[in-house]
PAZAPA-4460 file (N, C-alpha, C; in steps of 0.05 Angstrom, whole numbers, plus 32768, in hexadecimal, padded with zeros to 4 digits):
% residues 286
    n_x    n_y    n_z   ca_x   ca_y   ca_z    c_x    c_y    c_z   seq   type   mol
   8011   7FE8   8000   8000   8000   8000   8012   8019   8000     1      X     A
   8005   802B   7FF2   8013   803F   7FE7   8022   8055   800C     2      X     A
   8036   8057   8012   803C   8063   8023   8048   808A   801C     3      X     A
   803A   809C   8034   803E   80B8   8034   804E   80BE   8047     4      X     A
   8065   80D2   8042   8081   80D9   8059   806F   80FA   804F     5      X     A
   8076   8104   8069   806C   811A   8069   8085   812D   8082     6      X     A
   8080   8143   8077   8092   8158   808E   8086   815A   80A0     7      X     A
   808D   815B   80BE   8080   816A   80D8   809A   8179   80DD     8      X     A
   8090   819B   80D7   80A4   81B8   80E0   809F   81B6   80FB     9      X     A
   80BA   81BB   8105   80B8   81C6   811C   80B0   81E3   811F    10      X     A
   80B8   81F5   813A   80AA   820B   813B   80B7   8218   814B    11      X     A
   80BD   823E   814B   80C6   8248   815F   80B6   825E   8161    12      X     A
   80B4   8267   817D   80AA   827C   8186   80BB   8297   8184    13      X     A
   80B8   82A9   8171   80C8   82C0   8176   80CB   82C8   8190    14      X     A
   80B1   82CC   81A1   80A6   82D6   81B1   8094   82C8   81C0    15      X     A
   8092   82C7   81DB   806E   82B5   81E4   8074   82CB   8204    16      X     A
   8055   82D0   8202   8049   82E0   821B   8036   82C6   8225    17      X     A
   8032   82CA   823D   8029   82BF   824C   8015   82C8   8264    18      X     A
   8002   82C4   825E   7FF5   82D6   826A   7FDB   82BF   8284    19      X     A
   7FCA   82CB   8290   7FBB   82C2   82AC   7FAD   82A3   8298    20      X     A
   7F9B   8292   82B1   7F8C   827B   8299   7F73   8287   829E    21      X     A
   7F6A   8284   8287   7F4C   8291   827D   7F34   8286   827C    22      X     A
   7F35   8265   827D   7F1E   825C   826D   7F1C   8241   827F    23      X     A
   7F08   8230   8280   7F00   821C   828A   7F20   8200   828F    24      X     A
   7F1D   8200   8274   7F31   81EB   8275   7F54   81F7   8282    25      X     A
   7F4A   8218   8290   7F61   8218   829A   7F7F   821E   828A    26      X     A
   7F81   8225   8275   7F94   8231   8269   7F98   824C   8263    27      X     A
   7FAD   824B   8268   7FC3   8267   826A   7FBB   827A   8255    28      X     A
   7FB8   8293   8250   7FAD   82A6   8236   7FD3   82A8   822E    29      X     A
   7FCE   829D   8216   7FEE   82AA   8207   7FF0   82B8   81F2    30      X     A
   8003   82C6   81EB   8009   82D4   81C5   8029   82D2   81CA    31      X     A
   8025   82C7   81AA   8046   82BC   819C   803D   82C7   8181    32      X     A
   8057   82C5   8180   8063   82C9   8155   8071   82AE   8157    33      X     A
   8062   829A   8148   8069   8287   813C   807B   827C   8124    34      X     A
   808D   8279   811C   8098   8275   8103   809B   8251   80FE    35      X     A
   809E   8244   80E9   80A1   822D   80ED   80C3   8229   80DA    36      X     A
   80CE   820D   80E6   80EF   8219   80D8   80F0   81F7   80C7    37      X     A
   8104   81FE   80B8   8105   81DB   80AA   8112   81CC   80B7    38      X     A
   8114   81CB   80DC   811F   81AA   80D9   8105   81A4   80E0    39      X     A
   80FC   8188   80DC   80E1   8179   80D8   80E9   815D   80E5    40      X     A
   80D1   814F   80F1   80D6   8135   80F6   80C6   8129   80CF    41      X     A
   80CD   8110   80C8   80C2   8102   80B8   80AB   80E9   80C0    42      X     A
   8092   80F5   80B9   807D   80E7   80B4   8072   80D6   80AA    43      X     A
   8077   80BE   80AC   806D   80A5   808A   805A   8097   8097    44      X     A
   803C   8097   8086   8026   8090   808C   801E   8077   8075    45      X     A
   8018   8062   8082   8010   8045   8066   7FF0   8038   8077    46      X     A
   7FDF   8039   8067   7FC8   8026   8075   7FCB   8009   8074    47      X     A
   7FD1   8000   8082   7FD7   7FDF   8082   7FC3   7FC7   8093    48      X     A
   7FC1   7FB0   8087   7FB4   7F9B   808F   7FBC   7F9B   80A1    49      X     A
   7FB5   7F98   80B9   7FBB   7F8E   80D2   7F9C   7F9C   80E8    50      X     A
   7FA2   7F8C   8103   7F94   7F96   8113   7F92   7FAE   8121    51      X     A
   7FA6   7FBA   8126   7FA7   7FD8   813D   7FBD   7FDC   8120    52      X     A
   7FC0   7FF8   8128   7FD6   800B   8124   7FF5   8007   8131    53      X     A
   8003   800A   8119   8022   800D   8120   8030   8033   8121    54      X     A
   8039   802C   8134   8043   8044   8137   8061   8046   8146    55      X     A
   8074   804F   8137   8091   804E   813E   809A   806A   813D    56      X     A
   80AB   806B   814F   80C5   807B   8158   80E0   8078   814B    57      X     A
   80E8   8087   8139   810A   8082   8134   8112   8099   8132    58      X     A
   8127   809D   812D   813D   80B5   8125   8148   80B7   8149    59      X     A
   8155   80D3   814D   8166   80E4   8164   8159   80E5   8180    60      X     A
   8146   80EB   8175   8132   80F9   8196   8117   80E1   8191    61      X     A
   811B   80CB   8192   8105   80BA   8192   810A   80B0   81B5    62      X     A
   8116   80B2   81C2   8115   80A2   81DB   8103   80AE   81F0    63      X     A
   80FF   80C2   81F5   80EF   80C9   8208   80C5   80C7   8208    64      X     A
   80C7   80B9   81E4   80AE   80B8   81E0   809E   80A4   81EF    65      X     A
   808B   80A4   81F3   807B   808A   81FF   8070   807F   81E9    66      X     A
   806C   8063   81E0   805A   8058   81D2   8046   8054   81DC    67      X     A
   803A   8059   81F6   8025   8047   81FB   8013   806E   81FE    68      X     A
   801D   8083   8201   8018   809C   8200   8020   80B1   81F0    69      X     A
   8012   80B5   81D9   8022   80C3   81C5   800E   80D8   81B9    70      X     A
   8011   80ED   81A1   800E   8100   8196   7FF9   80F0   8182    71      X     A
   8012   80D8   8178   7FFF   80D0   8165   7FEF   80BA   8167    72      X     A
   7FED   80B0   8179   7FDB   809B   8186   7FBE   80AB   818A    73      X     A
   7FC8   80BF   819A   7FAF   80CF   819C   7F9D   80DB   818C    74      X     A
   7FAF   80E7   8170   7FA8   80EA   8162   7F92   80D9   814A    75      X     A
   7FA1   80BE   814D   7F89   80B1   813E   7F73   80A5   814F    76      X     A
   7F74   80A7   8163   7F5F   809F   8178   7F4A   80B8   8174    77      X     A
   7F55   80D4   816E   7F3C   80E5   816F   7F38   80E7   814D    78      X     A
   7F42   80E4   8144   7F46   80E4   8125   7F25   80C6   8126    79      X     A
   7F2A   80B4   8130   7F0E   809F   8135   7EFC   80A1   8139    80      X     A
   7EFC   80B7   8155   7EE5   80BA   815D   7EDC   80D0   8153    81      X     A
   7EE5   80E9   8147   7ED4   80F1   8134   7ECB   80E9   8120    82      X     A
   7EDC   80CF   8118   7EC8   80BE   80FA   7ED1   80C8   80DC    83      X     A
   7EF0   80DA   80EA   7F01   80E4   80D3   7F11   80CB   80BD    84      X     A
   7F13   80B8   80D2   7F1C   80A3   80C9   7F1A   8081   80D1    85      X     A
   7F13   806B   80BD   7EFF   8050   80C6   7F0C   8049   80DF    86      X     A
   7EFC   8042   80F1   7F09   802D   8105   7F15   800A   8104    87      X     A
   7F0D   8000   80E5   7F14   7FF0   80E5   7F31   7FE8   80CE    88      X     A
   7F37   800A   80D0   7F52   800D   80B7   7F69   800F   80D0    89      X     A
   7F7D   8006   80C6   7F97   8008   80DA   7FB1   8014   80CE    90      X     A
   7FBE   8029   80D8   7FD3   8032   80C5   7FED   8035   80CD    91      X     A
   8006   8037   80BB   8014   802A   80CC   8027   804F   80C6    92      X     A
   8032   8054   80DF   803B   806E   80E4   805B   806D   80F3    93      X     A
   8069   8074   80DF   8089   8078   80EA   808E   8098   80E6    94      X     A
   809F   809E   80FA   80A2   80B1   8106   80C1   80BA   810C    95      X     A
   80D5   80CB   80FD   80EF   80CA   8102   80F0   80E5   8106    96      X     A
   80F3   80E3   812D   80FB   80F3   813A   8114   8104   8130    97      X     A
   8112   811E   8125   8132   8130   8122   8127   814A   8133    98      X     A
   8112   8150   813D   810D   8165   8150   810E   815E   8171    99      X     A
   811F   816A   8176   8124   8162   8198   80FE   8163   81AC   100      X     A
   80FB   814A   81B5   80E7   814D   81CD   80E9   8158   81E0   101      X     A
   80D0   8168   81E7   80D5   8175   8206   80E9   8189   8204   102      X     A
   80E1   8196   81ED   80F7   81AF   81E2   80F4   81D1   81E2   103      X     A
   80D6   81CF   81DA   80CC   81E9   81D4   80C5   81EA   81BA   104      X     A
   80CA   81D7   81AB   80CD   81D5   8188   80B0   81D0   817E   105      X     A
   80A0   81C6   8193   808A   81BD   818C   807C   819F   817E   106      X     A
   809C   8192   8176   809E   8173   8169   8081   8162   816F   107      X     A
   8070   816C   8180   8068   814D   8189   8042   815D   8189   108      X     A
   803B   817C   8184   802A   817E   8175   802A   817B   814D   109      X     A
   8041   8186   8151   8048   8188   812E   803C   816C   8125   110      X     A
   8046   8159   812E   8045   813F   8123   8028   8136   8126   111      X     A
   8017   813D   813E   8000   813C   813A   7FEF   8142   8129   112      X     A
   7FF2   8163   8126   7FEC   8173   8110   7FEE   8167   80F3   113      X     A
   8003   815D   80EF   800D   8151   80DC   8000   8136   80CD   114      X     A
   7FFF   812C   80E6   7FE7   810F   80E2   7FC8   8114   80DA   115      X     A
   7FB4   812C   80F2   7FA2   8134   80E9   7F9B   813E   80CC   116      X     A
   7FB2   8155   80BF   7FB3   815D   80AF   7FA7   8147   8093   117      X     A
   7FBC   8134   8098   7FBE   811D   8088   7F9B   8115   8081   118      X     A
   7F98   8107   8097   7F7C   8102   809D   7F67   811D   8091   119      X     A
   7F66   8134   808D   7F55   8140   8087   7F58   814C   8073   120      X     A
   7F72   813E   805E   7F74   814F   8041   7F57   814C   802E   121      X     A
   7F57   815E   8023   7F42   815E   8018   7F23   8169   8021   122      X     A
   7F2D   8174   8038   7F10   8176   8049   7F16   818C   8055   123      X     A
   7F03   81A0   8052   7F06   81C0   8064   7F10   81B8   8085   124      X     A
   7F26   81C5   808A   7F2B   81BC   80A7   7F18   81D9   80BC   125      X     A
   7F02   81D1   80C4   7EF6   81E3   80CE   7F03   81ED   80EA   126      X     A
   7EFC   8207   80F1   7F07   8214   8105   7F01   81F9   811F   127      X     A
   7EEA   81F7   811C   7EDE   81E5   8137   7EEA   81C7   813B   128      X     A
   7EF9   81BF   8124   7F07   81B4   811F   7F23   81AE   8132   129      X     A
   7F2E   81C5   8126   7F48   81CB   812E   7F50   81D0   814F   130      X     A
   7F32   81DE   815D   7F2A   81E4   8171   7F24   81C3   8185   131      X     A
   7F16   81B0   817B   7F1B   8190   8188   7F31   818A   8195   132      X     A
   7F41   818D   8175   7F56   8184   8175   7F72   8182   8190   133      X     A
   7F6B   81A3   8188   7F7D   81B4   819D   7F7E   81B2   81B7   134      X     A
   7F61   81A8   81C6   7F56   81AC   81DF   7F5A   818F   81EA   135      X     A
   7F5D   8175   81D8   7F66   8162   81DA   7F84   815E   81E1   136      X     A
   7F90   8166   81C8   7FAE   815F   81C0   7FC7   8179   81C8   137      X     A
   7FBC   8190   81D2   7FCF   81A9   81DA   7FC9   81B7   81C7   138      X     A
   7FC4   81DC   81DB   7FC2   81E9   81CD   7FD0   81F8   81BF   139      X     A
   7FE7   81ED   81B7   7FF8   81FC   819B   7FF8   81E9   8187   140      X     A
   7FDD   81D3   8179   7FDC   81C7   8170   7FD1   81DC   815B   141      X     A
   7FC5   81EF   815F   7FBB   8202   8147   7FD3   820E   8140   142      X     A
   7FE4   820E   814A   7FFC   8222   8133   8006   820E   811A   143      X     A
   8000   81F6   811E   8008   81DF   8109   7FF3   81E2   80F0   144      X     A
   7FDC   81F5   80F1   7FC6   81F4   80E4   7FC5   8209   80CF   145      X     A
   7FD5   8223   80D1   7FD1   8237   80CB   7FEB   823F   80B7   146      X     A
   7FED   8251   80AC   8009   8252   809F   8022   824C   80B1   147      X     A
   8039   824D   809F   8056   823E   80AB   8057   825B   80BA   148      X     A
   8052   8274   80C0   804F   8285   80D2   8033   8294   80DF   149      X     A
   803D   828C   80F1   8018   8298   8100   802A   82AF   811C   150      X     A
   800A   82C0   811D   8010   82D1   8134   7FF2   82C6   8143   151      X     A
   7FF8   82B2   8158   7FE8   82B8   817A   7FE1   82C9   818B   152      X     A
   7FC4   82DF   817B   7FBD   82F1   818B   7FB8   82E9   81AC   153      X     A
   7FB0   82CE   81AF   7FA4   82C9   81C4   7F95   82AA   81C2   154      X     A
   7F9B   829F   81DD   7F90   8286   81E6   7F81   827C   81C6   155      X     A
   7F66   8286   81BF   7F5B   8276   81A8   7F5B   8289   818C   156      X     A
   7F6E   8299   8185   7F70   82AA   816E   7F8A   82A3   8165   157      X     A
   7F8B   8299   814B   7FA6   8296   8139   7FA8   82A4   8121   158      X     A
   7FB3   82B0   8114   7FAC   82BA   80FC   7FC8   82BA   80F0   159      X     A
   7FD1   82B5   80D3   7FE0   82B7   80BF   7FF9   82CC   80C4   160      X     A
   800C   82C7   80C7   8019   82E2   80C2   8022   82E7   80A7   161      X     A
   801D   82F9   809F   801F   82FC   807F   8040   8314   8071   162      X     A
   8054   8314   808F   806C   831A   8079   8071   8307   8078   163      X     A
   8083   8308   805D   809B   82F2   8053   80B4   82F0   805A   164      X     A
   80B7   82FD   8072   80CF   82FB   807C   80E1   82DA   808B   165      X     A
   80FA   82DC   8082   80FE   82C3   8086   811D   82C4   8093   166      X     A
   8124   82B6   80AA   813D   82B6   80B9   814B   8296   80B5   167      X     A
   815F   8293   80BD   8173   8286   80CF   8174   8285   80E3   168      X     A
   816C   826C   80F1   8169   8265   8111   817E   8250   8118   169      X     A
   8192   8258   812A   81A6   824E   8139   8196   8242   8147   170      X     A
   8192   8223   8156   817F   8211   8166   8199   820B   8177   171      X     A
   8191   8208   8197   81A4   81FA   819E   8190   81ED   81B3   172      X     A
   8198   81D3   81BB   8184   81C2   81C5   8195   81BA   81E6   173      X     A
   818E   81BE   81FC   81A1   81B3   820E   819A   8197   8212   174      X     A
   818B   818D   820D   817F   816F   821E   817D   8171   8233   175      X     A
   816F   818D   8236   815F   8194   825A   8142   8186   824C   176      X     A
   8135   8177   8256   811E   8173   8257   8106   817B   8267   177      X     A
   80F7   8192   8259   80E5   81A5   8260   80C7   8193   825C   178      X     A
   80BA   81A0   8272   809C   8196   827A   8091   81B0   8271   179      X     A
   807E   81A9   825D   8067   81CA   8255   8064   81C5   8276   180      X     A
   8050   81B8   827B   803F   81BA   828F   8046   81C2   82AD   181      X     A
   8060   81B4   82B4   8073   81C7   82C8   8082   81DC   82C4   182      X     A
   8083   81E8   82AF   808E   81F8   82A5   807B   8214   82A8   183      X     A
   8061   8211   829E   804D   8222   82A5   8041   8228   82C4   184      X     A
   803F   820F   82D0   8037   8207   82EB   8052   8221   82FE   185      X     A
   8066   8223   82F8   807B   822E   830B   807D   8256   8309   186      X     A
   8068   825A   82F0   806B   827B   82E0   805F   8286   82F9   187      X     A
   806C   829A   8302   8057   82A4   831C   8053   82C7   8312   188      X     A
   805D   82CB   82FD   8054   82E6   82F2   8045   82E2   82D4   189      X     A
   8034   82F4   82D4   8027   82F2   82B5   8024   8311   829D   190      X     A
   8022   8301   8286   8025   831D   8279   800A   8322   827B   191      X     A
   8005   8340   826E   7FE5   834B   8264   7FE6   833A   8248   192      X     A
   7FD7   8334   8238   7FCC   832E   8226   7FBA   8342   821D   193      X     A
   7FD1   834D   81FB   7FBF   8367   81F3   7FBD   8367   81D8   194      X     A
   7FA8   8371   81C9   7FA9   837A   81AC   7FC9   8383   81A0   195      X     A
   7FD2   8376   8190   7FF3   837E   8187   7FF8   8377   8169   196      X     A
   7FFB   838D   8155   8003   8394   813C   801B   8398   8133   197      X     A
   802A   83A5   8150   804A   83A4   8146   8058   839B   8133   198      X     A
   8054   8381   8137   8063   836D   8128   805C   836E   8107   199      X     A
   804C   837A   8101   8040   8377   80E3   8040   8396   80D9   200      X     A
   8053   83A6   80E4   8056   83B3   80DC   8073   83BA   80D2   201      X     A
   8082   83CD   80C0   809C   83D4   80BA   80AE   83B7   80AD   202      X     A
   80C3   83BD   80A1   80D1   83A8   8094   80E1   8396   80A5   203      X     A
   80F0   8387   809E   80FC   837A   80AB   810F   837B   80C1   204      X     A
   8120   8395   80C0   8129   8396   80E0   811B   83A6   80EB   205      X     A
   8104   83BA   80E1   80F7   83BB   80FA   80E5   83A5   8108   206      X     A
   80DF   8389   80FF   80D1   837B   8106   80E1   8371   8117   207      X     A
   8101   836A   8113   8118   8366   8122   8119   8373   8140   208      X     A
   8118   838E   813E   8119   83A3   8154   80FE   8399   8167   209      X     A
   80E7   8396   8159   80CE   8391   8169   80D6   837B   8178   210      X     A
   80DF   8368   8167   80E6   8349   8179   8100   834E   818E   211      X     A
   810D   8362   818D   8121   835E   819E   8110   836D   81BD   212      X     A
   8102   8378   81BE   80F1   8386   81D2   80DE   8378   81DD   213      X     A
   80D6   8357   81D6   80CA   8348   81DF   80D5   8334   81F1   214      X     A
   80C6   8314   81F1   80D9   8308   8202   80C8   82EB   8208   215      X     A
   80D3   82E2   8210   80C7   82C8   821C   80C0   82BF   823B   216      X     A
   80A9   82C3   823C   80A0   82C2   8258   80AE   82AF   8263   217      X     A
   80B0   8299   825B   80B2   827C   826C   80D0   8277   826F   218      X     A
   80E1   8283   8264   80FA   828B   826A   8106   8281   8281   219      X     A
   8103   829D   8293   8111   829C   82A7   8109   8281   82BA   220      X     A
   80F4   827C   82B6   80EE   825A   82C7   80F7   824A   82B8   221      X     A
   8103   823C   82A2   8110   822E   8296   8131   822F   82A6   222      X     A
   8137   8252   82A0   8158   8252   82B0   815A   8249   82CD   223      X     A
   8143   8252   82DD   8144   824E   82F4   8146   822B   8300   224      X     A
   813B   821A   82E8   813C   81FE   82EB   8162   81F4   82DF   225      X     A
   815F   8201   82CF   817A   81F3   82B7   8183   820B   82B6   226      X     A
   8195   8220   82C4   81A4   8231   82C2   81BA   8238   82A5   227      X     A
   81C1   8223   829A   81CE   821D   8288   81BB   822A   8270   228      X     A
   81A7   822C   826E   819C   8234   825E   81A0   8257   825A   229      X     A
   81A4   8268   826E   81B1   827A   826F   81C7   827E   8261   230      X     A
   81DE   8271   8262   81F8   8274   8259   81F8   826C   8239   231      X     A
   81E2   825E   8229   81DE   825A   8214   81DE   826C   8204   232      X     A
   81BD   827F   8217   81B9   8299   8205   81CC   82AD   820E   233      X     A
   81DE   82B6   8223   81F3   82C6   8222   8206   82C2   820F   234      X     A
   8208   82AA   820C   8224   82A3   81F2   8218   82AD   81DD   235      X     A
   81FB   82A6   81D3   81F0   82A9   81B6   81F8   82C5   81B0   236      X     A
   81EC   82DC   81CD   81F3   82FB   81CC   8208   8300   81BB   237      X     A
   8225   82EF   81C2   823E   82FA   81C3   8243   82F1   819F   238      X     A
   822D   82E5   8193   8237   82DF   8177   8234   82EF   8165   239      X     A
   8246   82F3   8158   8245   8314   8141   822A   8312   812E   240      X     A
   821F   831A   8128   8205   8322   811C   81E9   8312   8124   241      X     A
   81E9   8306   813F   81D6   82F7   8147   81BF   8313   8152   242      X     A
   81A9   8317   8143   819A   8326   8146   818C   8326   8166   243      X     A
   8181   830E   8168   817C   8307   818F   817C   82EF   818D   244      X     A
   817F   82EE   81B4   8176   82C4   81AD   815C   82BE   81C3   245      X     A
   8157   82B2   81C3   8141   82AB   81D1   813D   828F   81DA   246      X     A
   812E   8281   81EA   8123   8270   81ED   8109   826E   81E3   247      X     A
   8100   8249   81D8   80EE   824A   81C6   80D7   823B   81D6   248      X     A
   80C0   8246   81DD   80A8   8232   81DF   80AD   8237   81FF   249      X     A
   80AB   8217   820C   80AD   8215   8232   80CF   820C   8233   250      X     A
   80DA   8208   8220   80F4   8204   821B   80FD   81E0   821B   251      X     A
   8112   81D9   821C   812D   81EC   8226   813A   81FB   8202   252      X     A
   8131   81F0   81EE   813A   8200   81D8   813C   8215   81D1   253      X     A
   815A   8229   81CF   815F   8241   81D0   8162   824E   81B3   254      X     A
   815E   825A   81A4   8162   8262   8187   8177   8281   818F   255      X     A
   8183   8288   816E   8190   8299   816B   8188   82A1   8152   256      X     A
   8179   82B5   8140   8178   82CA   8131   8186   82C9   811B   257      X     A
   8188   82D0   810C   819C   82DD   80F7   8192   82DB   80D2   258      X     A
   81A0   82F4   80CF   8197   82F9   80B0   819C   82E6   8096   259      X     A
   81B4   82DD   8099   81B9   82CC   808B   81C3   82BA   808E   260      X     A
   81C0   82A1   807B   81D8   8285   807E   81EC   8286   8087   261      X     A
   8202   8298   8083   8225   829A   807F   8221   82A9   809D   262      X     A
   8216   82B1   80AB   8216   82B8   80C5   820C   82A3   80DC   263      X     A
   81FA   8295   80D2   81EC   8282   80DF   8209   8271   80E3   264      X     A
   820E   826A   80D3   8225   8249   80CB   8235   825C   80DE   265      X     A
   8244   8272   80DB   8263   827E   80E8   8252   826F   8112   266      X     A
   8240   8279   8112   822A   8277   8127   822A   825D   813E   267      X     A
   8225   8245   8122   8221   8227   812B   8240   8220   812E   268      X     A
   825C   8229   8123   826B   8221   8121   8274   822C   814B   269      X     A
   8269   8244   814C   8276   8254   8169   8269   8240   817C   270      X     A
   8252   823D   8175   8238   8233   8189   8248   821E   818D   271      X     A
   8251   820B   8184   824D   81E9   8182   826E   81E2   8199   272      X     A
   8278   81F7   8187   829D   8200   81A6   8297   81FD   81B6   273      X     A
   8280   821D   81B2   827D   821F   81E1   8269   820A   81EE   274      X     A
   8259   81FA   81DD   824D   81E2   81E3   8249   81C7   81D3   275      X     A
   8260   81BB   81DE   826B   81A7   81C3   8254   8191   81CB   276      X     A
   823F   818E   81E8   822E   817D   81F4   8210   8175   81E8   277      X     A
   8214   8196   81DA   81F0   819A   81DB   81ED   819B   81BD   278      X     A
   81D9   8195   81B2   81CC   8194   8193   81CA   81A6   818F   279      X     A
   81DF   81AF   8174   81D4   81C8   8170   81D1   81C5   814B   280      X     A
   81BC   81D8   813E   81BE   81DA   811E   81B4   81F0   8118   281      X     A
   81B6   81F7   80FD   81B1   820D   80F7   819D   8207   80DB   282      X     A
   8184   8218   80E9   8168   820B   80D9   8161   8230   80C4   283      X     A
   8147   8233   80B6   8140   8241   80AE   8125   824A   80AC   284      X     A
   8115   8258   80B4   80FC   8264   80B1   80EF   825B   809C   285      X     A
   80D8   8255   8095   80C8   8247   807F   80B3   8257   8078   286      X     A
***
């Protein structure tokens, strides 16, 4: 039977605010600038005779996954019970981990996203849709839905970001393994959550300048666990044309900025010296 490999992008947060929880189910009100970058896990989907579903782990960062608790287990379990797909079809799903878990990267909605997607080609993916989905599987499962850049006005608003601007992202990965959920659980300050256009306005370094004036809430509770994460983004500072660096998502993945390739590479070459331990590559905006 005919088999589909498909991309799952990872994802970085320029920016994420964090703000009080709002709503029943108890989640946090946030806004991010989303970008999605090309390293990707690989997706290969085959419908096969058999009884249950196969579903495998391979590549770099497959060890911390659970088989018996997964993205995509879950995925086709609700993918069933909405009747998106037969219960008596079984498919067989490999999965080669190259995006670090428990990163900030987002690997382990992407791939969901990725599966759903699959499942609903051909078919209007309705807002209420996407909204199930999310409330099931985590809610940054809608940034996987929308263009390879979205801006997160807030908790349930996503919308397109429509420049074409495109960077070089220095990734450096410590193999701190970060909990969203303790990660959020420890924030004891919150932002306002407000109407914001900034970003869609002026060319490219002023969009640069906006982003350097922002920041990542969840930050400083990441350093405060894994200190080392500190000395990452101080080094990134010290690299000649590294625009800012940041930490991405609940972490521990830290990014670094920059205009072009031939700066990025001088970048990954400095990075990888002062931390010969930790994963580091140099990816690109999509």
């Amino acid at each position: 039977m005919k088999k589909f490999v498909l991309n799952s992008y990872a994802k970085i947060n320029l920016f994420l605010k964090v703000g009080k929880k709002i709503n029943k189910k108890k989640l946090h009100n946030i806004q991010s600038l989303v970008f999605l970058i090309n390293l990707s896990d690989k997706v290969s989907i085959k419908k096969i005779n058999y009884p249950k579903d196969s579903i495998k782990f391979t590549g770099k960062f497959n060890n911390n996954i659970k088989k018996s608790d997964n993205s995509i287990k879950k995925s086709l379990y609700l993918l069933r019970k909405k009747k998106i797909i037969k219960k008596n079809i079984s498919y067989q799903i490999n999965v080669k981990k190259n995006i670090p878990v428990f990163s900030g990267l987002g690997g382990g909605s992407s791939n969901a996203a990725t599966i759903i997607r699959y499942f609903l080609r051909g078919k209007k993916i309705l807002k209420n849709n996407i909204e199930y989905f999310s409330e099931k599987l985590g809610s940054d499962l809608g940034l996987f839905f929308k263009s390879k850049k979205v801006f997160q006005k807030n908790l349930s608003t996503i919308i397109d970001f429509k420049q074409s601007y495109n960077f070089y992202i220095l990734l450096v990965y410590p193999y701190f393994k970060c909990s969203t959920k303790e990660i959020y659980s420890k924030l004891k300050t919150f932002d306002k959550i407000q109407a914001q256009n900034n970003y869609f306005k002026g060319n490219k370094y002023k969009f640069i300048n906006t982003l350097k004036s922002t920041t990542n809430s969840l930050q400083k509770v990441v350093i405060s666990k894994f200190p080392k994460v500190a000395n990452i983004l101080e080094e990134m500072k010290t690299i000649k044309k590294c625009q800012f660096s940041r930490m991405t998502g609940s972490g521990s993945a830290c990014f670094a900025l920059f205009l072009n390739e031939r700066d990025g590479a001088l970048a990954l070459r400095q990075i990888k010296k002062r931390f010969p331990k930790f994963w580091c590559v140099l990816c690109k905006t999509i």
